[in-house]
MARKOLMAR-993236 format. One record per residue: residue in three letters; x, y, z of N, C-alpha, C in turn; residue number from 0. Coordinates in steps of 0.2 Angstrom, whole numbers, padded with zeros to 4 digits. Layout:
BEGIN
["ALA"; [X; Y; Z]; [X; Y; Z]; [X; Y; Z]; NUM]
...
END
This chain:
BEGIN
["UNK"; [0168; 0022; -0098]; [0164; 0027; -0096]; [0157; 0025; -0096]; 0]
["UNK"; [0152; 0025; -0092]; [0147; 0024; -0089]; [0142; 0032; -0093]; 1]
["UNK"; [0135; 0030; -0097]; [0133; 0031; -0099]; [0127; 0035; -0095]; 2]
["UNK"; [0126; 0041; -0094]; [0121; 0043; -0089]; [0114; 0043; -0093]; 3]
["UNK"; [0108; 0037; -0091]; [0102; 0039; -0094]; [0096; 0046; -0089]; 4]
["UNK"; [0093; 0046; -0094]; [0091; 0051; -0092]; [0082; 0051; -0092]; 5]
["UNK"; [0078; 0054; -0088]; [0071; 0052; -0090]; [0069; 0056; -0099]; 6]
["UNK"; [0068; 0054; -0102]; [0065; 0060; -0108]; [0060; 0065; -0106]; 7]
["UNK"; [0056; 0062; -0102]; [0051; 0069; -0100]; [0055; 0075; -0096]; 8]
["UNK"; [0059; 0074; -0093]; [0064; 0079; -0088]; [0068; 0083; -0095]; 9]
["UNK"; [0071; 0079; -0099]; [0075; 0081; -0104]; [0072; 0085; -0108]; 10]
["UNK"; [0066; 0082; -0108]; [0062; 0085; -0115]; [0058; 0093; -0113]; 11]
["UNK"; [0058; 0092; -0106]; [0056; 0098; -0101]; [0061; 0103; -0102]; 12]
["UNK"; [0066; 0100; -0099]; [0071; 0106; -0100]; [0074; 0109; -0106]; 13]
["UNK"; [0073; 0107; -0112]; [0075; 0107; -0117]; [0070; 0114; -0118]; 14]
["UNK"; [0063; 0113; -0119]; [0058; 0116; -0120]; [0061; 0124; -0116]; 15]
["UNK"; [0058; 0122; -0109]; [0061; 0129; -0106]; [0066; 0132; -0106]; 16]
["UNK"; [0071; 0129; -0106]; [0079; 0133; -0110]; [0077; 0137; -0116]; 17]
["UNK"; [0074; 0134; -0120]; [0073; 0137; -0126]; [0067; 0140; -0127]; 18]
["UNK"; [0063; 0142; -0122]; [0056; 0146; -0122]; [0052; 0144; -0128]; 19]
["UNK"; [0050; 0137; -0127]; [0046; 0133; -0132]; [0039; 0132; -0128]; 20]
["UNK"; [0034; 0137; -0128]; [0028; 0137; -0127]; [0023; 0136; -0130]; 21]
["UNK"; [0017; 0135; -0125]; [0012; 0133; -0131]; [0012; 0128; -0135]; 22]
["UNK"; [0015; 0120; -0132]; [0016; 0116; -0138]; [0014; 0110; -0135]; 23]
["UNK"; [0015; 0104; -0141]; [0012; 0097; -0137]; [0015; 0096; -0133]; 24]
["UNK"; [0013; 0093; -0127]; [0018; 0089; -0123]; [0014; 0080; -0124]; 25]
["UNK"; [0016; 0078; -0128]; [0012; 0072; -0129]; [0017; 0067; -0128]; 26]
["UNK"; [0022; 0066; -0122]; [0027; 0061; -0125]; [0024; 0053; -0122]; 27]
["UNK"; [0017; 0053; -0119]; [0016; 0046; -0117]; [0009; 0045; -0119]; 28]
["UNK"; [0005; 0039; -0118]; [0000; 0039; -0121]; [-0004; 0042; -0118]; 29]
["UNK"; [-0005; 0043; -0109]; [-0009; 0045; -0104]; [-0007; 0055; -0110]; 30]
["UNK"; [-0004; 0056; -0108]; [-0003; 0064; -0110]; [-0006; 0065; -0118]; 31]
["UNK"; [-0007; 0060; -0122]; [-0007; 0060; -0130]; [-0018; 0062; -0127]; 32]
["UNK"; [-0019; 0056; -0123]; [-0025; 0056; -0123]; [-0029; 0062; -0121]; 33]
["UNK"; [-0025; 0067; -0116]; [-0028; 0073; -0113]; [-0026; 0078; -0117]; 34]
["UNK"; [-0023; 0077; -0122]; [-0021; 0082; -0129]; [-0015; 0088; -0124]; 35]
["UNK"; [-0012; 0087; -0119]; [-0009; 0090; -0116]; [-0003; 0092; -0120]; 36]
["UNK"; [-0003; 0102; -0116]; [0003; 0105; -0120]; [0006; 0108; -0116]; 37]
["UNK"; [0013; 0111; -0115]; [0015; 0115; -0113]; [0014; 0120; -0113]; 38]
["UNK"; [0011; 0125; -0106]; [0008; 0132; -0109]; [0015; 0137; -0108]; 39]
["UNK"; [0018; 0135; -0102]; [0023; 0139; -0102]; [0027; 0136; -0093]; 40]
["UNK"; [0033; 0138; -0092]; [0036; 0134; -0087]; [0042; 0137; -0083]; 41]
["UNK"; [0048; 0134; -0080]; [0052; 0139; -0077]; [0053; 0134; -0071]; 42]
["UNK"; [0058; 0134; -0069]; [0062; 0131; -0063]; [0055; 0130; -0059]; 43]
["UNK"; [0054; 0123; -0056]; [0050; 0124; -0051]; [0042; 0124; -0052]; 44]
["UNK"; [0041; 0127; -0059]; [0033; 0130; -0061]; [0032; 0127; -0068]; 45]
["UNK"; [0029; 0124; -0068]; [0024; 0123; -0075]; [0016; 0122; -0075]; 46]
["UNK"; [0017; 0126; -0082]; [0009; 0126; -0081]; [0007; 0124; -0090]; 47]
["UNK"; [0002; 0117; -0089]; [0001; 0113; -0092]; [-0006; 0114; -0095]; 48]
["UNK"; [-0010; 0113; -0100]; [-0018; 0113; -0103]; [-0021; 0107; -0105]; 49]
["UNK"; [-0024; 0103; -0105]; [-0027; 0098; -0106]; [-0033; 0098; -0111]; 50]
["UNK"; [-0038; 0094; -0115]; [-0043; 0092; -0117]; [-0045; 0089; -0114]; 51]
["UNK"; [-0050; 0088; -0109]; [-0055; 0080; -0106]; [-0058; 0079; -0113]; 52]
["UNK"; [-0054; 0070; -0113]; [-0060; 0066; -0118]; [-0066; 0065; -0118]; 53]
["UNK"; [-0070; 0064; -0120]; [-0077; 0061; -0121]; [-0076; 0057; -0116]; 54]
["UNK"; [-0070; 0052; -0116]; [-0074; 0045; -0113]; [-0072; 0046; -0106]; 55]
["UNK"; [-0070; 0053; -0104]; [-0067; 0053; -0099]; [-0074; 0057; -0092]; 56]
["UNK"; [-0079; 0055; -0096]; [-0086; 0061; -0091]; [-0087; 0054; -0088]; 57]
["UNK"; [-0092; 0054; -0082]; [-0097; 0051; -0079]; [-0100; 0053; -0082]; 58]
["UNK"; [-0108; 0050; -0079]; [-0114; 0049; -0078]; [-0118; 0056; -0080]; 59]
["UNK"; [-0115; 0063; -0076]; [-0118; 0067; -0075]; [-0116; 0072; -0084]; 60]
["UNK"; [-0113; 0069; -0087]; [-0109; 0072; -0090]; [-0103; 0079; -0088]; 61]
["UNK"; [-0099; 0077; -0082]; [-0096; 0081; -0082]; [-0089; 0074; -0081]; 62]
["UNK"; [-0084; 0079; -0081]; [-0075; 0074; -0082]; [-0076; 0072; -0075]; 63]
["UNK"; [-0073; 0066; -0074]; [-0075; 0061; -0069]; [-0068; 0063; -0066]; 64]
["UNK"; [-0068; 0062; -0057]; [-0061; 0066; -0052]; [-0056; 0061; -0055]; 65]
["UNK"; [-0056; 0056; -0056]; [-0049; 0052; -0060]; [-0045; 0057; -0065]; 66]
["UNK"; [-0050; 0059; -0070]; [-0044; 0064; -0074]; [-0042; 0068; -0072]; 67]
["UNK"; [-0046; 0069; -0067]; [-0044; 0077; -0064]; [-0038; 0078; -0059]; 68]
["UNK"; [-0039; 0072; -0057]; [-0032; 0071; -0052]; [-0026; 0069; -0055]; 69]
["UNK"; [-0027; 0066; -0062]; [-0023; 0064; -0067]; [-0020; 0070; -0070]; 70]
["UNK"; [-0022; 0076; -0071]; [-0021; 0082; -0075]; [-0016; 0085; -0071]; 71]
["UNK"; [-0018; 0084; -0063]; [-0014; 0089; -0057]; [-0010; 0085; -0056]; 72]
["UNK"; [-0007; 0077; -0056]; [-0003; 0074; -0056]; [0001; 0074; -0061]; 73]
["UNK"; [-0001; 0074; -0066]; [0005; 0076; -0072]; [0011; 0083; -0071]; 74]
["UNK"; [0005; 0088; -0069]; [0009; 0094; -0068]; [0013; 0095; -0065]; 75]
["UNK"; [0009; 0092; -0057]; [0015; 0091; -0050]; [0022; 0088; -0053]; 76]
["UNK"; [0021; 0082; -0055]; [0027; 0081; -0058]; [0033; 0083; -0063]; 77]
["UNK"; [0029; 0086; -0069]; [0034; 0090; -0071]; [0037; 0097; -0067]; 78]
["UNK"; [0032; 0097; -0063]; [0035; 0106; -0060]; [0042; 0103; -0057]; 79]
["UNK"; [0042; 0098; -0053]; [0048; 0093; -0048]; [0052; 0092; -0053]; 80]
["UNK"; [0051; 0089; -0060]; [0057; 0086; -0064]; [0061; 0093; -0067]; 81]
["UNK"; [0055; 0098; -0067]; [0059; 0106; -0069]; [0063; 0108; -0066]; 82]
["UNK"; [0067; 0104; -0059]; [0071; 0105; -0055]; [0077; 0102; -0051]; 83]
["UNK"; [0076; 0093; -0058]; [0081; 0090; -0056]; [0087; 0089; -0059]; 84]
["UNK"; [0092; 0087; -0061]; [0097; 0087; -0063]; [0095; 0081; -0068]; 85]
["UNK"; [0100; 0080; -0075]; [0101; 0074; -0080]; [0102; 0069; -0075]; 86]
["UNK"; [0098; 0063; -0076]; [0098; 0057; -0072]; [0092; 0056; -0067]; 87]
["UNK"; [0090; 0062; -0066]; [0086; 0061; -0058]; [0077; 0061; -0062]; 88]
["UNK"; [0074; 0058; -0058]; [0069; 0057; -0059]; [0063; 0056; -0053]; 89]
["UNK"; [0058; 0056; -0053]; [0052; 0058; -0048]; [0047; 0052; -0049]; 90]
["UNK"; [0042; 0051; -0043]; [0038; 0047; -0046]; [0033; 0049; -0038]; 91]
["UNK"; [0026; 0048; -0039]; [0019; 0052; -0034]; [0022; 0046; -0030]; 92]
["UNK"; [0021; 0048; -0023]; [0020; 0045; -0016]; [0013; 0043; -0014]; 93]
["UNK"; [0013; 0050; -0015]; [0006; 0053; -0011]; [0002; 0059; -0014]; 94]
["UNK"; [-0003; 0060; -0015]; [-0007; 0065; -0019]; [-0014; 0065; -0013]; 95]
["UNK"; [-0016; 0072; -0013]; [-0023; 0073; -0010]; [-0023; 0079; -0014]; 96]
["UNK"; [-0032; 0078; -0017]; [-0035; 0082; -0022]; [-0042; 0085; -0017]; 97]
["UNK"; [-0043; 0091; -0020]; [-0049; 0092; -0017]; [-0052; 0096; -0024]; 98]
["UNK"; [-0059; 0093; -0023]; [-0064; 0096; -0030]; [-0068; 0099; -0029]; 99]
["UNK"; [-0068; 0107; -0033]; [-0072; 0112; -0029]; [-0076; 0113; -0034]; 100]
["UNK"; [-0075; 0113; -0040]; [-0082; 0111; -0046]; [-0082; 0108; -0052]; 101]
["UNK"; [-0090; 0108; -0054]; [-0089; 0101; -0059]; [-0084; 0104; -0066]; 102]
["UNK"; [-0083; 0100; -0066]; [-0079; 0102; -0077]; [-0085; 0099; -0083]; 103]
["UNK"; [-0085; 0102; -0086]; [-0086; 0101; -0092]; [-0080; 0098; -0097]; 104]
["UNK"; [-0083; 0094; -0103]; [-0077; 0092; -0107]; [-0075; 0098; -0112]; 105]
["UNK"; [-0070; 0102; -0109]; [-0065; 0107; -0111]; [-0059; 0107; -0109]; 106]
["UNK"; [-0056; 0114; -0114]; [-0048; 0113; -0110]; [-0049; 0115; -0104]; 107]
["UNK"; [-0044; 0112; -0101]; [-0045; 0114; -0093]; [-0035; 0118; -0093]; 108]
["UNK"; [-0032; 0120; -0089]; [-0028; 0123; -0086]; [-0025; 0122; -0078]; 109]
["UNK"; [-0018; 0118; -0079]; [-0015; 0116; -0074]; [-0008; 0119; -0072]; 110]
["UNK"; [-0008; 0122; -0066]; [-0003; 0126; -0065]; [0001; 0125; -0058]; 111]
["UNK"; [0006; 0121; -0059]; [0011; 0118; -0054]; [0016; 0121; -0051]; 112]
["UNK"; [0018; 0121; -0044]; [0022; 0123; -0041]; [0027; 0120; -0037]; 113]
["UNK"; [0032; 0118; -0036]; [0036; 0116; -0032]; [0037; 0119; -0025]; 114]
["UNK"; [0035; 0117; -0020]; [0037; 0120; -0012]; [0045; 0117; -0010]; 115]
["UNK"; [0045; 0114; -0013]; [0055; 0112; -0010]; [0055; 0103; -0012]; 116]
["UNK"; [0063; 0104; -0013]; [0065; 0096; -0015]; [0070; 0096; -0010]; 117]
["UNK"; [0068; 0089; -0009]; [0074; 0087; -0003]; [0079; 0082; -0007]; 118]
["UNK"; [0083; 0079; -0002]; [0088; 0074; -0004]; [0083; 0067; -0009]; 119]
["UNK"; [0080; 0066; -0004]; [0076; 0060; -0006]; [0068; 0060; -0009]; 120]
["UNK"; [0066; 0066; -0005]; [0056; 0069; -0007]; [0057; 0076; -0010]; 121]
["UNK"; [0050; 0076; -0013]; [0050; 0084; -0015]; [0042; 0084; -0015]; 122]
["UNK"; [0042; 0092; -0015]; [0034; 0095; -0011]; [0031; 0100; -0017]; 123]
["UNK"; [0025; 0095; -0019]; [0021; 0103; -0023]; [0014; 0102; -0022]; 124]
["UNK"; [0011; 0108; -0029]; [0005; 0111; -0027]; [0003; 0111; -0033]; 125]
["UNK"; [-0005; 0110; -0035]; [-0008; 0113; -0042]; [-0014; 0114; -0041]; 126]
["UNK"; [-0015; 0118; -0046]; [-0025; 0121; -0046]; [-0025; 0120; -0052]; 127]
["UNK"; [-0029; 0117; -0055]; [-0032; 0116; -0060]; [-0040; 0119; -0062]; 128]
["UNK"; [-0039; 0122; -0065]; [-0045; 0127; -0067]; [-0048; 0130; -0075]; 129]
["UNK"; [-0054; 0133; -0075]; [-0056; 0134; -0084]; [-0049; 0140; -0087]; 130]
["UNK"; [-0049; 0140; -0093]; [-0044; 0142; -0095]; [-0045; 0151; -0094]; 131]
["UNK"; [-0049; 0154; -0094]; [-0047; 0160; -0090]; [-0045; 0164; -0085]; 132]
["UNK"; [-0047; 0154; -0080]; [-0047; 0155; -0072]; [-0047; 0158; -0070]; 133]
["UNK"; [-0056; 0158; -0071]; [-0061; 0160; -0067]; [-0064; 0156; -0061]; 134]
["UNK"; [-0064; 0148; -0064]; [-0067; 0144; -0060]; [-0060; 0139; -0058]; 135]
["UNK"; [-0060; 0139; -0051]; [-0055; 0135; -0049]; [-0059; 0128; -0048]; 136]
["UNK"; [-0057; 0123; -0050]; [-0059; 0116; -0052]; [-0058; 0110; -0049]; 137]
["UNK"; [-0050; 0110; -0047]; [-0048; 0105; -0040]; [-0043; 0110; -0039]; 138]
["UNK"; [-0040; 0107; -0034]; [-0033; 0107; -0031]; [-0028; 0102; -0028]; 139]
["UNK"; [-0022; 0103; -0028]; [-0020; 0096; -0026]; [-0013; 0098; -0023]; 140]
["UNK"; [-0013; 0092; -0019]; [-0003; 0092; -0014]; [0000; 0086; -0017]; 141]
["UNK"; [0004; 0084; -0018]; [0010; 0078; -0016]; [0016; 0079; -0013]; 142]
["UNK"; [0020; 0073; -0013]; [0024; 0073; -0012]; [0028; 0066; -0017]; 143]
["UNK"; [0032; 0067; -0018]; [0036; 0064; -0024]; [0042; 0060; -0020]; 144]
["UNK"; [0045; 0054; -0023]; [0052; 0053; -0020]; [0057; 0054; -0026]; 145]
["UNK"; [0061; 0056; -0025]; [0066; 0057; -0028]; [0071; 0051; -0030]; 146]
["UNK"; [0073; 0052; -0036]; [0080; 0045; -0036]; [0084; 0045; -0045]; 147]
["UNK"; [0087; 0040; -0044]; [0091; 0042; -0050]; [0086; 0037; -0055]; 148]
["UNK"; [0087; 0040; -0060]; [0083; 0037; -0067]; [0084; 0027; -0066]; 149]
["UNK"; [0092; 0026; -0064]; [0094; 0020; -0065]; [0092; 0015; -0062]; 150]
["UNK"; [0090; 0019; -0056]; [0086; 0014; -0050]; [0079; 0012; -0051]; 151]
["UNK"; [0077; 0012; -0059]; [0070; 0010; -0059]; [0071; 0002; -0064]; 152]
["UNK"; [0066; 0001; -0061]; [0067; -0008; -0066]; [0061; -0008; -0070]; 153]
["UNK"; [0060; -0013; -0077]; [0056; -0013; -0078]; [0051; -0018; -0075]; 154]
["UNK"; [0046; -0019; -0076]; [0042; -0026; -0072]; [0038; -0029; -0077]; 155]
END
């Protein structure tokens, strides 16, 4: 019998949502440990994630430089797709386009993803990333993801 691995981010997502575990750390890698990122709350297709911008994470102007912030919308995208794959499946960004509609400050920010549909092999989403009352919309972003199974990934 053939052993099915599994992403732990997917697992550890769905575990979370099964059991209406909000409000908590999501800190399972170092990029997520670094943006103090947490689960705010989630659901098939939808998660909606919070972040800290680090200090080291500003430019020049002192506002979060668009790297994290694509970074923030790319995390989410991606859990909102894994909130929708089965044990074994797993996702990985193709393609991402962000657009930045004002600066941030280093505070918690708010990211909130959506799924437009998974295919056989791609899946399609959506996130705005904004201050935590969301009032100020901050970026926005598309991707697209490929889909495949966990086993077809190698290490390098």
């Amino acid at each position: 019998m053939q052993k099915i691995i599994d992403n732990p981010d997917r697992a550890f997502l769905e575990r979370a949502i099964s059991e209406a575990q909000f409000d908590i750390p999501f800190e399972l890698t170092a990029g997520l440990s670094a943006l103090g990122a947490r689960l705010v709350n989630g659901g098939f297709g939808i998660v909606e994630l919070s972040f800290e911008a680090p200090l080291t994470s500003l430019q020049g102007n002192g506002v979060v430089s668009g790297g994290t912030l694509m970074t923030m919308l790319d995390y989410a995208m991606a859990f909102a797709v894994l909130s929708t794959l089965p044990c074994g499946q797993t996702c990985a960004t193709t393609s991402i386009t962000v657009n930045m509609q004002a600066a941030a400050k280093p505070s918690l920010l708010k990211a909130k993803a959506t799924v437009e549909r998974v295919g056989r092999q791609i899946a399609f989403a959506r996130a705005e990333l904004h201050d935590p009352q969301r009032e100020v919309l901050i970026a926005s972003s598309s991707a697209t993801f490929v889909v495949m199974p966990v086993s077809r990934l190698k290490a390098v």
